[in-house]
C-alpha positions as CSV (number, residue, x, y, z in Angstrom):
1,X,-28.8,2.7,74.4
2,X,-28.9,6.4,72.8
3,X,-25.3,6.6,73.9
4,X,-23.9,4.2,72.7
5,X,-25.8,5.1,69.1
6,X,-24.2,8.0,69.1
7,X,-20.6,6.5,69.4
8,X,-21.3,4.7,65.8
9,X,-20.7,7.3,63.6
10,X,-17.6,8.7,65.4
11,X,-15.9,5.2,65.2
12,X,-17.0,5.0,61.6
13,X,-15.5,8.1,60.7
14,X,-11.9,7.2,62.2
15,X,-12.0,3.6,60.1
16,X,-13.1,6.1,57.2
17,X,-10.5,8.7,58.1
18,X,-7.2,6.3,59.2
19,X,-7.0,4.3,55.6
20,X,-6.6,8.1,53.9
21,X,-3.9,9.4,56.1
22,X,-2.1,6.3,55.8
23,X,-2.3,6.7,51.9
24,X,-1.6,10.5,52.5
25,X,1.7,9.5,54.5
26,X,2.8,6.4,52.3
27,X,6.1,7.7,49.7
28,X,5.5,7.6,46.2
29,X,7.0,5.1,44.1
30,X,9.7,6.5,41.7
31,X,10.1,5.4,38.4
32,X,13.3,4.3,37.5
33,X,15.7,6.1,35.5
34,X,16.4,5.0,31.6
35,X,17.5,6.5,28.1
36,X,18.9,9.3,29.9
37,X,21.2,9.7,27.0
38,X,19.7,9.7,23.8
39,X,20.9,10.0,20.1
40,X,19.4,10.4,16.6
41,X,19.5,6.9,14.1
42,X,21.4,7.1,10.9
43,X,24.1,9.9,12.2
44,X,27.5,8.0,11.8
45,X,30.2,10.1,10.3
46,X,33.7,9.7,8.6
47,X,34.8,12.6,10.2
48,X,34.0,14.9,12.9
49,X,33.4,18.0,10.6
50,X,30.4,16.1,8.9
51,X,29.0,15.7,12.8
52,X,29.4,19.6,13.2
53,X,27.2,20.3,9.8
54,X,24.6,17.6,9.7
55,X,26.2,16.2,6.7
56,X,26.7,12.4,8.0
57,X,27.9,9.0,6.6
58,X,28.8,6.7,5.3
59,X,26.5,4.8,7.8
60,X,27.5,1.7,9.9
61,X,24.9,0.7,12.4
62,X,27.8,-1.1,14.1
63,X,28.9,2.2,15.1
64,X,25.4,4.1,15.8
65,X,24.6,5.4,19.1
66,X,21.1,5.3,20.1
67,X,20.9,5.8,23.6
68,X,23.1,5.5,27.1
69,X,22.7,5.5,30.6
70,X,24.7,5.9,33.7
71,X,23.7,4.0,37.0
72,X,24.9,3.4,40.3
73,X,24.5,2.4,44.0
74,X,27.2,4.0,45.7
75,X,29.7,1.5,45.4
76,X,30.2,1.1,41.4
77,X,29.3,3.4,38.4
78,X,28.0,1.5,35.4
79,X,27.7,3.1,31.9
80,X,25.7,1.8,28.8
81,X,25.7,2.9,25.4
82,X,23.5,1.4,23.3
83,X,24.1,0.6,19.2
84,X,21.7,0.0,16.5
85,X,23.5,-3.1,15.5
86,X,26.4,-4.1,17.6
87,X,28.7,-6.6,15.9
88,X,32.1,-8.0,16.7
89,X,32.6,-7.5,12.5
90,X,31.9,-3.8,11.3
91,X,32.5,-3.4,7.5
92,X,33.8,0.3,7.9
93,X,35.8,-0.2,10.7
94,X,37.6,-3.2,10.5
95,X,39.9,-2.6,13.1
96,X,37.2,-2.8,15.9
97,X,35.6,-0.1,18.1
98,X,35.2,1.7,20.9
99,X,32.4,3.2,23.1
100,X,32.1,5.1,26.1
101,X,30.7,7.3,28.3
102,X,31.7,10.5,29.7
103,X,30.4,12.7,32.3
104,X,31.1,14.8,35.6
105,X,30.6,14.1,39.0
106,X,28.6,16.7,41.6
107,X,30.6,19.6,41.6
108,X,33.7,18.6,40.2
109,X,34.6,20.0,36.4
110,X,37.2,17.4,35.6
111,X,35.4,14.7,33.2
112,X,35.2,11.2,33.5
113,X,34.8,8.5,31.0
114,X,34.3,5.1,30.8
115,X,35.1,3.2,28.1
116,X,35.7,0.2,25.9
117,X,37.9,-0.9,23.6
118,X,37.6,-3.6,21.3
119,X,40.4,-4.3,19.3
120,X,40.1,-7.0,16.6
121,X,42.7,-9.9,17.7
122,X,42.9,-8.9,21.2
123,X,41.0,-9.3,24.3
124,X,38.4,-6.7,25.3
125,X,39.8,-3.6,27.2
126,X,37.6,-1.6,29.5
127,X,39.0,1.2,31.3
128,X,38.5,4.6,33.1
129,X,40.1,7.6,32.0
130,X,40.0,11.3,32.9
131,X,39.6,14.7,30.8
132,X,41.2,17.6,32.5
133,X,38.6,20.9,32.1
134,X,40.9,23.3,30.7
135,X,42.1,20.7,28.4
136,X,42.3,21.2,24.4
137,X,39.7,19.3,22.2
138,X,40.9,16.2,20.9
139,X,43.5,16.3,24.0
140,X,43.9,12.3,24.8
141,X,42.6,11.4,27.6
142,X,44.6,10.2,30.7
143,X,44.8,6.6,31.8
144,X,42.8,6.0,35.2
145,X,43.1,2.2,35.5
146,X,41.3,-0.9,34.5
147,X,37.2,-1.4,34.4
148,X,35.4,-4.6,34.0
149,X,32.5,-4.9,31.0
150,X,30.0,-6.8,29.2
151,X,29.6,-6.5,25.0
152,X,25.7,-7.5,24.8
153,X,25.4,-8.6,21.1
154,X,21.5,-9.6,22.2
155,X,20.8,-6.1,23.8
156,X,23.4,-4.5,21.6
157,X,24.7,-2.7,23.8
158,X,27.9,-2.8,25.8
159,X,28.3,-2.0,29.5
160,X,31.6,-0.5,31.5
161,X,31.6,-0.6,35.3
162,X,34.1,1.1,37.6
163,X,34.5,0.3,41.8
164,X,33.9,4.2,42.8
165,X,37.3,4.1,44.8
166,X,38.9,4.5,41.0
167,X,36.5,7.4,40.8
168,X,37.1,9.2,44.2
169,X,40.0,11.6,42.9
170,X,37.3,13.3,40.7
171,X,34.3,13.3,42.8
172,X,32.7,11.7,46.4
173,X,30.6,9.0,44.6
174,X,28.0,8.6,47.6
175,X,24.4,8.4,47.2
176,X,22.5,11.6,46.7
177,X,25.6,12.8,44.3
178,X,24.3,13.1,40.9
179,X,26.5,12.3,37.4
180,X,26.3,14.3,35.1
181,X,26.3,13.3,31.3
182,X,29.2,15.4,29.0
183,X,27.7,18.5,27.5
184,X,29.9,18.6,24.7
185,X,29.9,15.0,24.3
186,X,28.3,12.0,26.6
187,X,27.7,8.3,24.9
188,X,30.2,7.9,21.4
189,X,31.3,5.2,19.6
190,X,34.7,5.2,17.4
191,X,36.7,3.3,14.9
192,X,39.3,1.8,17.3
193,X,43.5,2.0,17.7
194,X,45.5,-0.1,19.0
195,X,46.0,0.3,23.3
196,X,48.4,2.6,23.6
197,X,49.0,2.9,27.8
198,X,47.9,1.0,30.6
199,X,50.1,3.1,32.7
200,X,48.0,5.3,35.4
201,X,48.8,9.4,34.3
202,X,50.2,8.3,30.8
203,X,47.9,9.7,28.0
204,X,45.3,6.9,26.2
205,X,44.5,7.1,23.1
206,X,42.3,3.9,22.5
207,X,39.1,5.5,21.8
208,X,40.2,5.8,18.2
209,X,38.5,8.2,15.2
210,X,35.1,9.4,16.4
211,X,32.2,7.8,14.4
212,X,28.8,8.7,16.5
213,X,29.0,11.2,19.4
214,X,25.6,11.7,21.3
215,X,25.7,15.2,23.4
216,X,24.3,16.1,27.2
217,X,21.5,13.9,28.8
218,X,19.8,14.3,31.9
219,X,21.3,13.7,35.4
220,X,21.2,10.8,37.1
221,X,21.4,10.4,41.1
222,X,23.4,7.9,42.8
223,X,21.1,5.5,44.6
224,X,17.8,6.3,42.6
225,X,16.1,3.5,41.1
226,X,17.7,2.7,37.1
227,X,16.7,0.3,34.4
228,X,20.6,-0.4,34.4
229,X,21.8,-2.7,37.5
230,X,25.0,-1.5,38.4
231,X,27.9,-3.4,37.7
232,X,26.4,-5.8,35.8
């Protein structure tokens, strides 16, 4: 009888014990990734000159980046740059718009940018292009090939999404690689052109005058959890 007393506490301190190591063992839920890009209100310029001293306007909420995000799963790249009023009719820029994203991937120093184009009369372009490093500012990019998209009046935003086989020549996209948003420029908006190219190499020049350029952001990883789904 005394023995088998004695055994209670023991198997009362494993049941007590076992619950805790389980909890001590069991991964922590990470949150997922969102505004990694983000942008002051009220910032639209005319020209880039007014960006580069502060001294903005006139402003068009059509054409004012708030926030962005990049997202993927190893098997497409999705970028998002949100507006403070997205609308398919923008008083200052008649002609249409275009947004995009640009960033780096791992190691690699040659940038990458997704973007859309949305040319009043046409049909909505989106599109990869690529920035070499070395290359002069205001260089036009270089056409990478066709994207697929979403314009989100609703959410006002608009979302570009590339298969990572368009991406491999300027980075492994696997998971565990992490993007990297532009440090001289990520998420921007512009008054938009006419296309230009859909020829792979041949410059593009469809993002148009500048109107809102948000700059940097934080990394995002490739496979982590993201308030964006990709390609969607």
């Amino acid at each position: 009888m005394q023995s088998r007393l004695a055994l209670v506490p023991a198997i009362a301190l494993v049941a007590l014990v076992s619950p805790m190591a389980n909890a001590a063992t069991k991964p922590a839920k990470v949150a997922p990734s969102c505004n990694t890009i983000t942008d002051p209100a009220g910032d639209t310029f005319a020209v880039r000159s007014q960006d580069q001293q502060g001294a903005y306007g006139p402003q068009e909420d059509g054409l004012d980046v708030t926030s962005g995000d990049l997202a993927s799963d190893g098997k497409v790249v999705t970028a998002v740059v949100r507006i403070a009023k997205l609308s398919r009719s923008i008083a200052l820029s008649p002609t249409g718009m275009s947004a995009g994203i640009e960033f780096t991937i791992g190691g690699s120093d040659t940038i990458v940018r997704l973007q859309a184009v949305l040319v009043t009369g046409q049909a909505d372009r989106f599109e990869v292009t690529s920035i070499a490093a070395d290359a002069v500012p205001n260089t036009p990019s270089t056409y990478v090939g066709a994207a697929t998209g979403v314009v989100d009046l609703p959410k006002n935003e608009v979302r570009i999404s590339a298969p990572v086989a368009l991406l491999a020549p300027f980075g492994p996209v696997t998971k565990g690689t992490k993007l990297f948003p532009g440090d001289a420029q990520s998420a921007t908006t512009g008054r938009a052109t006419p296309v230009s190219t859909t020829t792979p190499g041949a410059p593009a020049s469809t993002r148009g005058a500048f109107a809102d350029v948000a700059i940097g952001g934080k990394p995002v990883v490739v496979g982590a959890p993201s308030c964006v789904v990709p390609g969607k």
